[in-house]
N, CA, C and O atoms as a GROMACS GRO file, in nm:
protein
  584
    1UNK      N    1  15.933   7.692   9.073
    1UNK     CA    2  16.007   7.816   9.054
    1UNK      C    3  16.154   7.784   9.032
    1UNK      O    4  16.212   7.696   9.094
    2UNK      N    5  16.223   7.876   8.923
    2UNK     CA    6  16.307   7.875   8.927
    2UNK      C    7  16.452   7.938   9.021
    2UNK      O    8  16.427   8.051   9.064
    3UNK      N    9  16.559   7.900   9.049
    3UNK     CA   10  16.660   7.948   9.090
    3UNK      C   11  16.800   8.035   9.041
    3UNK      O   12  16.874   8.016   8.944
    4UNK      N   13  16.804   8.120   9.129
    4UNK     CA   14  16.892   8.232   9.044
    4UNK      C   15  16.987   8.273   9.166
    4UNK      O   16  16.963   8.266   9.287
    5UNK      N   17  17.119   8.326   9.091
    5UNK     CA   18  17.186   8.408   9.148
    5UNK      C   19  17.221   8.542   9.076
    5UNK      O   20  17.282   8.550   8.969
    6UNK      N   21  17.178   8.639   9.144
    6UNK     CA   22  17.190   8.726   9.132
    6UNK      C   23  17.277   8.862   9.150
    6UNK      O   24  17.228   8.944   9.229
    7UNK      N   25  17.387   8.893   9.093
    7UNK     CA   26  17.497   9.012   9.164
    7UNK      C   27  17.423   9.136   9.084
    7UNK      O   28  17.353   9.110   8.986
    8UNK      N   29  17.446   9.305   9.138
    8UNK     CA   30  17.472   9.403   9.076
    8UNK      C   31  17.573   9.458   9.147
    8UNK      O   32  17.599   9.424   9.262
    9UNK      N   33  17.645   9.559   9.072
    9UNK     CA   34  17.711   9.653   9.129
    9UNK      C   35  17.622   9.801   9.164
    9UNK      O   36  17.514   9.838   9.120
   10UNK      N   37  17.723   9.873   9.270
   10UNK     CA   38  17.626   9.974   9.297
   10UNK      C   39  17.752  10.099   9.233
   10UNK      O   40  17.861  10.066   9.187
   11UNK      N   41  17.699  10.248   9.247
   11UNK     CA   42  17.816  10.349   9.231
   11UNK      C   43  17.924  10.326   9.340
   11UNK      O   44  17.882  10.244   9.420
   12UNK      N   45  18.057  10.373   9.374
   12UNK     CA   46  18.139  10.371   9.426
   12UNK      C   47  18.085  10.512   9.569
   12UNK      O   48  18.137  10.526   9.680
   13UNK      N   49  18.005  10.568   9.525
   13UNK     CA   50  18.048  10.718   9.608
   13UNK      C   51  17.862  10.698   9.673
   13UNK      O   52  17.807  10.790   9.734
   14UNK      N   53  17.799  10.580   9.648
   14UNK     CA   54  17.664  10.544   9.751
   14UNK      C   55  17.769  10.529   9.908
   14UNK      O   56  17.892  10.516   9.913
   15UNK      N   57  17.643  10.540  10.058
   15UNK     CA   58  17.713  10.507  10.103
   15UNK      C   59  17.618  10.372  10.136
   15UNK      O   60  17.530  10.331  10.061
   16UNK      N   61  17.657  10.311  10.265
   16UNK     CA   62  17.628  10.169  10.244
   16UNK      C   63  17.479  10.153  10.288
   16UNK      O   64  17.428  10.043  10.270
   17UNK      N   65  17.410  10.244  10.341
   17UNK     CA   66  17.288  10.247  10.384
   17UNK      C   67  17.188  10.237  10.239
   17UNK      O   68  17.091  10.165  10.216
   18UNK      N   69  17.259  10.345  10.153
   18UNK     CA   70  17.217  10.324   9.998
   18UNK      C   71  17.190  10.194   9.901
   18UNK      O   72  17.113  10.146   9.817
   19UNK      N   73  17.315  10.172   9.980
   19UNK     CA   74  17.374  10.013   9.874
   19UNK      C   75  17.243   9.902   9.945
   19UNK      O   76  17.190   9.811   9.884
   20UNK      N   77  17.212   9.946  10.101
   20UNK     CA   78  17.114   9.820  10.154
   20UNK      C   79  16.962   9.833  10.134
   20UNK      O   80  16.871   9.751  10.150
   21UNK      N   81  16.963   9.974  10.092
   21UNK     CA   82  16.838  10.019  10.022
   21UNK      C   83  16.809   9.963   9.886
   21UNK      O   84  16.692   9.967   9.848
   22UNK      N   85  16.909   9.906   9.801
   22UNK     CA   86  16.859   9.869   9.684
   22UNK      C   87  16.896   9.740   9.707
   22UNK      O   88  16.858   9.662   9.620
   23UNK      N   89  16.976   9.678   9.823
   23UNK     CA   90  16.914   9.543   9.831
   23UNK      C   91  16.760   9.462   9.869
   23UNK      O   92  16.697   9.361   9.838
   24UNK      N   93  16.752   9.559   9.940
   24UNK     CA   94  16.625   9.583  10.014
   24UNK      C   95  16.525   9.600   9.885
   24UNK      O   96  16.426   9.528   9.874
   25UNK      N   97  16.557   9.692   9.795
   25UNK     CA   98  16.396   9.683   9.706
   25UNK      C   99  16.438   9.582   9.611
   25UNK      O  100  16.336   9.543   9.555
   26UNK      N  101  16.556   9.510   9.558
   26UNK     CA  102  16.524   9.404   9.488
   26UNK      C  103  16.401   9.279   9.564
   26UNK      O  104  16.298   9.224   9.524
   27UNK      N  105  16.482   9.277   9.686
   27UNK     CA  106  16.393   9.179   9.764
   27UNK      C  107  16.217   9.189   9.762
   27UNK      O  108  16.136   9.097   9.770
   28UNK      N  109  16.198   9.313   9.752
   28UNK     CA  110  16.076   9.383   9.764
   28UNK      C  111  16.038   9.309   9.673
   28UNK      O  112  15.981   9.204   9.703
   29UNK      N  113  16.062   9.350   9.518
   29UNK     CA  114  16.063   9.274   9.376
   29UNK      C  115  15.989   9.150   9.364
   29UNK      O  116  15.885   9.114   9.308
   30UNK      N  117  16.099   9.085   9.454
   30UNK     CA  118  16.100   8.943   9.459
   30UNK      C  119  15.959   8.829   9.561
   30UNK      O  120  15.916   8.716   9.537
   31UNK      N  121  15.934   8.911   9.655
   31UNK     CA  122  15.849   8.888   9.740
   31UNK      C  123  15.690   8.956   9.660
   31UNK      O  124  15.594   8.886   9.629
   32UNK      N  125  15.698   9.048   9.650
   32UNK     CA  126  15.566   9.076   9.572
   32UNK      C  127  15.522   9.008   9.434
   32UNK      O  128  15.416   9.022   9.374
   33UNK      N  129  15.646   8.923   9.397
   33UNK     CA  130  15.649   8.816   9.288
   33UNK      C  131  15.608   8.735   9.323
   33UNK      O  132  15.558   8.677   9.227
   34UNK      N  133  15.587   8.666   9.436
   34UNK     CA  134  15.564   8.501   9.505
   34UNK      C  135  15.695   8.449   9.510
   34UNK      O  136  15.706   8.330   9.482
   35UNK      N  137  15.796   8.510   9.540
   35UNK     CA  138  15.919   8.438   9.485
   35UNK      C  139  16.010   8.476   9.621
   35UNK      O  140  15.986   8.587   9.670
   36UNK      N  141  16.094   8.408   9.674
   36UNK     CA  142  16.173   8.409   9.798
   36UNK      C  143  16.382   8.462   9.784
   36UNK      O  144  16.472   8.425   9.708
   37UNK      N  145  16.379   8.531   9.867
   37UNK     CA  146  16.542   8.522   9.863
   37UNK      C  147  16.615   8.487   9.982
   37UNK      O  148  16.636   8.550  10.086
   38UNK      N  149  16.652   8.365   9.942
   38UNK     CA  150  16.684   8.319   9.977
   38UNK      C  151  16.839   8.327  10.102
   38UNK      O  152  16.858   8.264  10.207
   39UNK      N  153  16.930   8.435  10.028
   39UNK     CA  154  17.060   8.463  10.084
   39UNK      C  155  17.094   8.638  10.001
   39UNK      O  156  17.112   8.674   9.885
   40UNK      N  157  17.090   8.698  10.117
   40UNK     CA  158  17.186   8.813  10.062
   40UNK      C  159  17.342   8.837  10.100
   40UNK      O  160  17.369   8.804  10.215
   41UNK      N  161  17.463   8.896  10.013
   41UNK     CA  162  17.529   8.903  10.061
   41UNK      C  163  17.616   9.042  10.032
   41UNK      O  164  17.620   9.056   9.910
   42UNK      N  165  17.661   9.110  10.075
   42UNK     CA  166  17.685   9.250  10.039
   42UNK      C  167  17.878   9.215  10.084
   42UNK      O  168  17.930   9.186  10.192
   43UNK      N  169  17.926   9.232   9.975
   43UNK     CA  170  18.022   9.205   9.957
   43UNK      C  171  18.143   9.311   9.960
   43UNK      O  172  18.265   9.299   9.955
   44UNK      N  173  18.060   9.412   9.970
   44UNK     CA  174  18.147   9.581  10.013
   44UNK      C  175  18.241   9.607   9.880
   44UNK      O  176  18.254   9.541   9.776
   45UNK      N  177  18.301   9.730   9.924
   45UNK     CA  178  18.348   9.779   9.828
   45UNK      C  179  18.490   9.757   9.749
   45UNK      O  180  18.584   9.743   9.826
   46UNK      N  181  18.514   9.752   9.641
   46UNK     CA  182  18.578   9.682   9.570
   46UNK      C  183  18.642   9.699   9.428
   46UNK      O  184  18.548   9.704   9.349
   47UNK      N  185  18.749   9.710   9.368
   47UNK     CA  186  18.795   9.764   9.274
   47UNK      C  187  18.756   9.698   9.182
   47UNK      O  188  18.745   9.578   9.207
   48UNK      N  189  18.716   9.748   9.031
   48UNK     CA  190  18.710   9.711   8.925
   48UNK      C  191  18.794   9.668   8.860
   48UNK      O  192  18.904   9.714   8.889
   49UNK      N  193  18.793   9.555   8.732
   49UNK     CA  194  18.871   9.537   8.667
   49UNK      C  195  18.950   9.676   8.554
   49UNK      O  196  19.060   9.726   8.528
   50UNK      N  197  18.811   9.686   8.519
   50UNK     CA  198  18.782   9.810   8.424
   50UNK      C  199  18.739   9.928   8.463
   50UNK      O  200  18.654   9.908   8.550
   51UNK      N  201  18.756  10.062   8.441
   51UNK     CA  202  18.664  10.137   8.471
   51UNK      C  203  18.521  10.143   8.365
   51UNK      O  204  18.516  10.140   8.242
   52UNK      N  205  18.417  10.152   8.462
   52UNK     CA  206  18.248  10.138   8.427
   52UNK      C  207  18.235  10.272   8.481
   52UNK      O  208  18.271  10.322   8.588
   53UNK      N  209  18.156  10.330   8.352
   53UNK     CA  210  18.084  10.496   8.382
   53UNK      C  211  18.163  10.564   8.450
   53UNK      O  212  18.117  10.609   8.555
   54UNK      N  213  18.302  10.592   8.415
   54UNK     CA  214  18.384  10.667   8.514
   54UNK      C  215  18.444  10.608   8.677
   54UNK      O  216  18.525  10.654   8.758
   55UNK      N  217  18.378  10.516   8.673
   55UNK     CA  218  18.380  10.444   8.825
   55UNK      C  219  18.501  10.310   8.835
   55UNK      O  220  18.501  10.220   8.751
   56UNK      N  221  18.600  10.313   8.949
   56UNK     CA  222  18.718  10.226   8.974
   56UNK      C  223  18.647  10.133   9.057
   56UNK      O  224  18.685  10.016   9.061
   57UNK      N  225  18.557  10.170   9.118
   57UNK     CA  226  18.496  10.082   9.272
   57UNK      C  227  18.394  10.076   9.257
   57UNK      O  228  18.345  10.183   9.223
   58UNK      N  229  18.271   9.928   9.274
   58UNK     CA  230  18.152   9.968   9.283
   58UNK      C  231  18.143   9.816   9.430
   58UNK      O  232  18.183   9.703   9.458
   59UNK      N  233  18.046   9.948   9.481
   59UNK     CA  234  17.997   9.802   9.594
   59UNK      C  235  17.919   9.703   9.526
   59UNK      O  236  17.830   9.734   9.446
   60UNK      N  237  17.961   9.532   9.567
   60UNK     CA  238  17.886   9.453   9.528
   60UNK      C  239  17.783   9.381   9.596
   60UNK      O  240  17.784   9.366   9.718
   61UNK      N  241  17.714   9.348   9.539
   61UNK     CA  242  17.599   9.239   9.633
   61UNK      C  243  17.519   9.160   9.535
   61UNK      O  244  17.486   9.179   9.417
   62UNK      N  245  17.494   9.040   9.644
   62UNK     CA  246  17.439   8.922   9.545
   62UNK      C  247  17.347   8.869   9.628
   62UNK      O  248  17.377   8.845   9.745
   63UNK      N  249  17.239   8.846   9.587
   63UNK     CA  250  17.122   8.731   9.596
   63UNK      C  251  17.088   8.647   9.584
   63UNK      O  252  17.030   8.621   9.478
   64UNK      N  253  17.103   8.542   9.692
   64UNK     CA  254  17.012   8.427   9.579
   64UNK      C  255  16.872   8.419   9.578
   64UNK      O  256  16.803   8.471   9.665
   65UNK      N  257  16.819   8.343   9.463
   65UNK     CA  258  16.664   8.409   9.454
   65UNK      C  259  16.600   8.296   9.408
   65UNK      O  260  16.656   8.240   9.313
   66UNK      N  261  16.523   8.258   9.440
   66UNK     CA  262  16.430   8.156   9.405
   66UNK      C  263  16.253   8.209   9.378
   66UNK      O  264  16.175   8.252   9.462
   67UNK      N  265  16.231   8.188   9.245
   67UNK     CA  266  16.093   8.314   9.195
   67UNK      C  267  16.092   8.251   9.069
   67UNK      O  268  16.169   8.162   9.035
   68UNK      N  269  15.991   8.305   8.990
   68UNK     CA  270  15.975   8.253   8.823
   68UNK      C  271  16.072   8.357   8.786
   68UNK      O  272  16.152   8.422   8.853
   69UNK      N  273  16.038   8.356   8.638
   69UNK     CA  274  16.186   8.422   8.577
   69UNK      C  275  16.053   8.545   8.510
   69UNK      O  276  16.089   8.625   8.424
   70UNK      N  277  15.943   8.546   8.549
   70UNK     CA  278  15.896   8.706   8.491
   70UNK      C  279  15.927   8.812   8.600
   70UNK      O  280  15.911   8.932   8.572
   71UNK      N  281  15.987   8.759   8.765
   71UNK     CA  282  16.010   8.846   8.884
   71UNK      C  283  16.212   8.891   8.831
   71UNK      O  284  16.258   9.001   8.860
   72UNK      N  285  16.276   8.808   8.773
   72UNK     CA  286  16.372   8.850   8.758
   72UNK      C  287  16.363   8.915   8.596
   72UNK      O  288  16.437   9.011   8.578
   73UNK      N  289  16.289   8.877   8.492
   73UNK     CA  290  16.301   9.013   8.436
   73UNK      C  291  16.252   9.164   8.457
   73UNK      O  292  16.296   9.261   8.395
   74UNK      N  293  16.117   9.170   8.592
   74UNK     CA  294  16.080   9.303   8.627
   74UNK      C  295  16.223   9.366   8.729
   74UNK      O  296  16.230   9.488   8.747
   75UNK      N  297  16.319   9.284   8.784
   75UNK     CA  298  16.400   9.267   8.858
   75UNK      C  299  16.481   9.312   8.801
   75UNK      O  300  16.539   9.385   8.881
   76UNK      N  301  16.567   9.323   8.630
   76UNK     CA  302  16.627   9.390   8.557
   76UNK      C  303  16.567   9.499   8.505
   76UNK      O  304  16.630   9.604   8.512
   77UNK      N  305  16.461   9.497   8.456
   77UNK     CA  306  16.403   9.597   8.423
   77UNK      C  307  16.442   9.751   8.525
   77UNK      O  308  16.484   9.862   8.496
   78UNK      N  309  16.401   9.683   8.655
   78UNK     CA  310  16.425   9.808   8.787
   78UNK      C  311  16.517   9.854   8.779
   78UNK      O  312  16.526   9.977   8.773
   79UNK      N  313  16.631   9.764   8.777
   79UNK     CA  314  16.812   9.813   8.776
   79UNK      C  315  16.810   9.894   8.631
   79UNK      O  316  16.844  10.011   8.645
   80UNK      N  317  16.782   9.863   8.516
   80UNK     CA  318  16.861   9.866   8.429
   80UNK      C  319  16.783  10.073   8.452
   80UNK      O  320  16.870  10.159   8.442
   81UNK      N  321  16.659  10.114   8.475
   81UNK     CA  322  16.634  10.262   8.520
   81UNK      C  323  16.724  10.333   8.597
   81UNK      O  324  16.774  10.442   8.568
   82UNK      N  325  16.750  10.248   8.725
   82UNK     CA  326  16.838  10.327   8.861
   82UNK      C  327  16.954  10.349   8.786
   82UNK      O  328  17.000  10.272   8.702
   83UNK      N  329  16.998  10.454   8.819
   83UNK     CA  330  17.108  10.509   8.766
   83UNK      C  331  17.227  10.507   8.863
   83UNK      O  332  17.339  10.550   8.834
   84UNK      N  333  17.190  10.448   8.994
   84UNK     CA  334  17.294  10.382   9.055
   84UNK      C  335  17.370  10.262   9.070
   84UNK      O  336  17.472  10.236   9.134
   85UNK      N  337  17.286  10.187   8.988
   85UNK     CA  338  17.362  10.068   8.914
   85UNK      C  339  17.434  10.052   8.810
   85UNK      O  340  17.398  10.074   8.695
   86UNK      N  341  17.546  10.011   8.848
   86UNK     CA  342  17.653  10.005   8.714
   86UNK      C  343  17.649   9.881   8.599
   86UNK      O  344  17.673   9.888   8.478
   87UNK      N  345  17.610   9.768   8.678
   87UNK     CA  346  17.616   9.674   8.633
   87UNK      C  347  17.462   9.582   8.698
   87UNK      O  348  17.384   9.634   8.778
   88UNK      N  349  17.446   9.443   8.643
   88UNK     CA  350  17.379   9.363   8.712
   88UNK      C  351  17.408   9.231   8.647
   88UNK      O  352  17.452   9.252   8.534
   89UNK      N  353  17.400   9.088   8.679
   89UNK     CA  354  17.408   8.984   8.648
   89UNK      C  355  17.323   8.859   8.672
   89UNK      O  356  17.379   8.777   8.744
   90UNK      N  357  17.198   8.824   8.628
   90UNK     CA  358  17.144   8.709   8.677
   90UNK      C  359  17.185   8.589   8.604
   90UNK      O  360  17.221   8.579   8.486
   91UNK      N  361  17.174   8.497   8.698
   91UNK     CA  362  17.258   8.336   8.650
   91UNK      C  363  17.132   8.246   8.699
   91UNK      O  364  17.089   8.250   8.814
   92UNK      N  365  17.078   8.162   8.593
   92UNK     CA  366  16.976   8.011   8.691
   92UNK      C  367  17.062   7.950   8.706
   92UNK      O  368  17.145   7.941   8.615
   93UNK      N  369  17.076   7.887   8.818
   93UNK     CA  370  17.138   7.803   8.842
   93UNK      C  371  17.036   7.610   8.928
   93UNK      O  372  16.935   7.593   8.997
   94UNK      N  373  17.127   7.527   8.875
   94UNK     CA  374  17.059   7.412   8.953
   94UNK      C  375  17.012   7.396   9.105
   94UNK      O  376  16.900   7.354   9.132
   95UNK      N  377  17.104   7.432   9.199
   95UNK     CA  378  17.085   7.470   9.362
   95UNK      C  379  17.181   7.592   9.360
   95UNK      O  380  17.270   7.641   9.290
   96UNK      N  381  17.101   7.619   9.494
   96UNK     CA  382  17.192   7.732   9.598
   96UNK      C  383  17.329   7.698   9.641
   96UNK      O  384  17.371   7.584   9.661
   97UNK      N  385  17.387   7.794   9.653
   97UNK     CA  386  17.521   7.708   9.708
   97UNK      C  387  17.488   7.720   9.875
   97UNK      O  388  17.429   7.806   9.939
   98UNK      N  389  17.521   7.657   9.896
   98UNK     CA  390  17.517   7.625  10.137
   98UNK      C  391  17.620   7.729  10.156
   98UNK      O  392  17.722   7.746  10.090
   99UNK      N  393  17.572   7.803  10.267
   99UNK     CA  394  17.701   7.875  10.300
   99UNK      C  395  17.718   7.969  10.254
   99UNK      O  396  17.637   8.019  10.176
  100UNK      N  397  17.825   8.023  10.287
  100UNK     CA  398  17.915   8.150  10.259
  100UNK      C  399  17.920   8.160  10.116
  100UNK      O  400  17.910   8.045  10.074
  101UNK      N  401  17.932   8.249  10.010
  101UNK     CA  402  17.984   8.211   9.877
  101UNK      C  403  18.132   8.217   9.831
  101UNK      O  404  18.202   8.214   9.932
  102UNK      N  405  18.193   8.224   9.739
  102UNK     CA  406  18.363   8.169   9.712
  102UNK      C  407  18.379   8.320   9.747
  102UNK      O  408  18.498   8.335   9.775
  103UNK      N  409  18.310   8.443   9.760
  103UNK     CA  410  18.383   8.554   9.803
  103UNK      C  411  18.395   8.591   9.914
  103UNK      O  412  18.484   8.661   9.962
  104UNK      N  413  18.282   8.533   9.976
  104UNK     CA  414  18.306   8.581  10.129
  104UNK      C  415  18.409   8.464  10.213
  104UNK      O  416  18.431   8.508  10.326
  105UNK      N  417  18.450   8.381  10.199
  105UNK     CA  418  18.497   8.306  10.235
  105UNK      C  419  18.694   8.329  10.180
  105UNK      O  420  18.806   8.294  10.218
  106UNK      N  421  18.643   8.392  10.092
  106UNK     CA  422  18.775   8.463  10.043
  106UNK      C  423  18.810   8.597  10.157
  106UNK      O  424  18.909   8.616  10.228
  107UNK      N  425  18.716   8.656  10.142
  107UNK     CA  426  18.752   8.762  10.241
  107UNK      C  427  18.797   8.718  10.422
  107UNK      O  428  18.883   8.745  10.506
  108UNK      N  429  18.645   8.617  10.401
  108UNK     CA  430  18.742   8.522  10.596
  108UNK      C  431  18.866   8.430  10.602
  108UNK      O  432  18.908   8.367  10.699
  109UNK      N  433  18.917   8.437  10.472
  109UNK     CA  434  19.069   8.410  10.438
  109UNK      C  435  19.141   8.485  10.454
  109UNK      O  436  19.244   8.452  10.513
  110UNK      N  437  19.124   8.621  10.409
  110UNK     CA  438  19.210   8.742  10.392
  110UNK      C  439  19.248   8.776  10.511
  110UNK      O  440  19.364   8.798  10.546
  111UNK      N  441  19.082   8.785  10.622
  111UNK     CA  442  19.090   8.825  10.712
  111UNK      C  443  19.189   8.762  10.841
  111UNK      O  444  19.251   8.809  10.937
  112UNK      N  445  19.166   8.652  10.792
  112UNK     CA  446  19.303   8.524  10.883
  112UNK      C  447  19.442   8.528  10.915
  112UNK      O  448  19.508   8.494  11.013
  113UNK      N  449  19.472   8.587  10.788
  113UNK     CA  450  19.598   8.599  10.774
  113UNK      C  451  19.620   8.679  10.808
  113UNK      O  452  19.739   8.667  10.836
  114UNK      N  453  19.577   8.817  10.845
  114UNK     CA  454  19.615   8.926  10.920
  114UNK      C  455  19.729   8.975  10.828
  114UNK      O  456  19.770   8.927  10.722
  115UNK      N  457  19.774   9.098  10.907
  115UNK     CA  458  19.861   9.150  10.875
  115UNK      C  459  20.030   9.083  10.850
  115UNK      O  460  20.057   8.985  10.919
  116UNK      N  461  20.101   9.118  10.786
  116UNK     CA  462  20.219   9.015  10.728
  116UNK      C  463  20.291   9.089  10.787
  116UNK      O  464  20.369   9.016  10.849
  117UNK      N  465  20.322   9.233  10.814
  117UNK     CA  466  20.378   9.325  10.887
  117UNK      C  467  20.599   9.328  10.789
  117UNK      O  468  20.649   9.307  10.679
  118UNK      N  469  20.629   9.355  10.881
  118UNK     CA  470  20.813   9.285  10.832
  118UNK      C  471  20.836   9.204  10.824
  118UNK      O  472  20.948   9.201  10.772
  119UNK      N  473  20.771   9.035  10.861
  119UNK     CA  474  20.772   8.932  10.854
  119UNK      C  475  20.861   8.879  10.950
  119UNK      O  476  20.972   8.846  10.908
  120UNK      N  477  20.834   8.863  11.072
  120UNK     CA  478  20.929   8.850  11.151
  120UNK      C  479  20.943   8.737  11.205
  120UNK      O  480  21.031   8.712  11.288
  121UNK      N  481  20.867   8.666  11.168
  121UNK     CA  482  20.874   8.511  11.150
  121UNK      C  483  20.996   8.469  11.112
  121UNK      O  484  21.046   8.370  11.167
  122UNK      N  485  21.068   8.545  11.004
  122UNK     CA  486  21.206   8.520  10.941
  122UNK      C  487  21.319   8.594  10.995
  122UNK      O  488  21.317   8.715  11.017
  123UNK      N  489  21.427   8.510  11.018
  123UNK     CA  490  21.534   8.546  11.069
  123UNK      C  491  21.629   8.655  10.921
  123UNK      O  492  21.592   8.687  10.808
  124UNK      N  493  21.758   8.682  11.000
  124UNK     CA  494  21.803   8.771  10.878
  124UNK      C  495  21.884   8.665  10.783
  124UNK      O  496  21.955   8.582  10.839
  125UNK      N  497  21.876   8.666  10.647
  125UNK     CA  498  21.924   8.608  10.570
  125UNK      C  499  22.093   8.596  10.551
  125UNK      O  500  22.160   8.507  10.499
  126UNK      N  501  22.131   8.716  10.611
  126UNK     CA  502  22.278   8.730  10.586
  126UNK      C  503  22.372   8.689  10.500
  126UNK      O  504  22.318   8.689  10.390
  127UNK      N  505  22.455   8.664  10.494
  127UNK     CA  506  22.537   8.711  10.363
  127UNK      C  507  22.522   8.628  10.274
  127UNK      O  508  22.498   8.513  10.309
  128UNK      N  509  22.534   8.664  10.111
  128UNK     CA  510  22.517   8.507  10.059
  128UNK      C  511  22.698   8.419   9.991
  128UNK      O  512  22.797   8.461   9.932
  129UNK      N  513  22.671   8.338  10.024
  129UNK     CA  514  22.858   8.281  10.010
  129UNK      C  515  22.889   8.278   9.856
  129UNK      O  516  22.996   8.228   9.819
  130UNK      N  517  22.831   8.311   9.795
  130UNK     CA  518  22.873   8.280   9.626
  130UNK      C  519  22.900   8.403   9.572
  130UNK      O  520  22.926   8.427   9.454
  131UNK      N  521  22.893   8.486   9.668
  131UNK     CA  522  22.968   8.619   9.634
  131UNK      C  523  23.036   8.703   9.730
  131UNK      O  524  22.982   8.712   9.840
  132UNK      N  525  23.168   8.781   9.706
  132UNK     CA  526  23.258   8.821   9.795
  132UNK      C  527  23.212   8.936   9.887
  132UNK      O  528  23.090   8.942   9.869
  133UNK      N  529  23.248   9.034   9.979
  133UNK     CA  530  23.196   9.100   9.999
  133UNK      C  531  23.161   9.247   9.937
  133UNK      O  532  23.260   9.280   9.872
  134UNK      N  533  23.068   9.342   9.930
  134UNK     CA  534  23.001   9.450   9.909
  134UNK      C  535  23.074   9.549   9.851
  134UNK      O  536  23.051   9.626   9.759
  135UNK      N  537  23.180   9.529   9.932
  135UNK     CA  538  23.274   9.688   9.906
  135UNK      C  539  23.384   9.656   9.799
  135UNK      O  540  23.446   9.743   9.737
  136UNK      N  541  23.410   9.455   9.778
  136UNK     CA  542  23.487   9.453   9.652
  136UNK      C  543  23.415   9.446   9.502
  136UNK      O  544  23.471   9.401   9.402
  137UNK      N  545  23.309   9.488   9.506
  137UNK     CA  546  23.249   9.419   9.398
  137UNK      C  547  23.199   9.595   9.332
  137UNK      O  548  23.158   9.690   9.399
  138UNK      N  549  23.225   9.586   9.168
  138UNK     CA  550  23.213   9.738   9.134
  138UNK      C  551  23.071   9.775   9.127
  138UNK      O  552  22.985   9.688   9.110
  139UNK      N  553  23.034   9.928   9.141
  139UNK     CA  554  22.921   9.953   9.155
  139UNK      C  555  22.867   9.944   8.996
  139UNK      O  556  22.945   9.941   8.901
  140UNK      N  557  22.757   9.941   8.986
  140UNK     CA  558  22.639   9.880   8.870
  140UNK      C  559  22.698  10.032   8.748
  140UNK      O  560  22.720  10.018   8.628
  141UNK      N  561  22.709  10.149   8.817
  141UNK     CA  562  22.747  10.291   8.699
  141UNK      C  563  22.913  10.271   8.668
  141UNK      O  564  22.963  10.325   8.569
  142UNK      N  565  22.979  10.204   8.742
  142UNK     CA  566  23.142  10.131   8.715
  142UNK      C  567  23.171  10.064   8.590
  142UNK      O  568  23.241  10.100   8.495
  143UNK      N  569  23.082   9.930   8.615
  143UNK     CA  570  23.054   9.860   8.522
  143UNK      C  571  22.984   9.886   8.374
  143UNK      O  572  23.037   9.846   8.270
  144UNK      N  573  22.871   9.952   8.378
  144UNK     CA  574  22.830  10.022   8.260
  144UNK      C  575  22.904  10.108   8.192
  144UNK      O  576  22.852  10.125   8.082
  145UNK      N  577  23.039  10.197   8.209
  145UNK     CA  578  23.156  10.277   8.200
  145UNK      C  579  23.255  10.191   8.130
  145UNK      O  580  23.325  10.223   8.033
  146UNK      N  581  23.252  10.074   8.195
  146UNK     CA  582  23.351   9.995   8.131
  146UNK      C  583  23.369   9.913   8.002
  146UNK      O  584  23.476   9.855   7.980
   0.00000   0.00000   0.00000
């Protein structure tokens, strides 16, 4: 059997019980195929590059899937009906990747860094010496006048 990764997008305005419902019947798909999935990952909701069908946000999620490739074309076939899918993408690929994928691991990046807040890590910069002070220097509508 071959190996696949699999993303679709869902509508923006599903809520997430929705979104795990159609992860849930791809899997279905896939298992009544002889075929295994391997990793799901629901990647939440998320702005578009573009707007698709009116839509700024679609929740994402991806699969990996290991099955022949007649379970991932009944597997498009399904999406390409639901009218809550915006998009879908299957990829064969050589192996699975181990782990987290480059997005979620992006997000336990994001999540690390926490909040940046005022940055108070940094002291105040104060004055800079290559210029005099504030009140001698003409204002920006002075200068344009002149």
């Amino acid at each position: 059997m071959a190996l696949y990764e699999h993303v679709f997008l869902a509508r923006q305005d599903l809520a997430q019980a929705q979104v795990d419902a159609l992860a849930e019947m791809v899997s279905k798909i896939v298992t009544d195929g002889q075929g295994k999935v391997v990793k799901t990952e629901t990647w939440g909701l998320r702005s578009l590059a573009y707007r698709i069908a009116k839509n700024r946000k679609a929740h994402y999620v991806m699969l990996d899937i290991d099955a022949p490739g007649a379970v991932v074309a009944e597997i498009e076939r399904q999406l390409g009906i639901n009218e809550d899918i915006i998009r879908y993408m299957t990829v064969r690929v050589d192996e699975l990747e181990q782990g987290p994928s480059a997005m979620m691991r992006r997000n336990d990046r994001d999540r690390a860094r926490g909040d940046r807040g005022d940055r108070g890590d940094r002291g105040d910069r104060g004055p800079r010496e290559d210029r005099g002070p504030r009140e001698d220097r003409p204002r920006r509508d002075d200068r344009d006048a002149a």
